[in-house]
C-alpha positions, 0 to 999 in steps of 0.5 A: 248079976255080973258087973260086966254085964250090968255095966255093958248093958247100962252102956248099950241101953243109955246109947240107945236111947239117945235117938229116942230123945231126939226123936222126942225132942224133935216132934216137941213131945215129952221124952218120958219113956226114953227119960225112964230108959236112961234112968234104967241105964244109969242104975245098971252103970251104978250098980257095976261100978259099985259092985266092982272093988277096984272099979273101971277105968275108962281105957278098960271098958273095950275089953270090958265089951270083948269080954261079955260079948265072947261070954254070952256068944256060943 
């Protein structure tokens, strides 16, 4: 899998999931499938940054999105 990708997948997912937690949070269940999703968003972030040499610098991550998305968008 591209890095890019991984890393613009591990955000959208990790971003998410939040409203899941809160959600969770707020009805006082246990958030344990969106815990999971977040755990699945991490490893996909990891996984990007330790698959790109030079890494990724924050200020970078916009033309990271631009990027993917004009790629995988016919």
């Amino acid at each position: 899998m591209d890095p890019d990708l991984a890393l613009v997948l591990g955000i959208v997912i990790g971003a998410l999931s939040i409203p899941s937690i809160l959600s969770a949070l707020s009805d006082r269940r246990a958030p344990r499938a969106s815990a999971l999703t977040i755990l699945i968003a991490g490893g996909l972030v990891l996984y990007a940054a330790q698959n790109k040499p030079q890494g990724y610098a924050l200020e970078e991550v916009p033309d990271v999105f631009v990027d993917v998305v004009a790629r995988y968008m016919p």
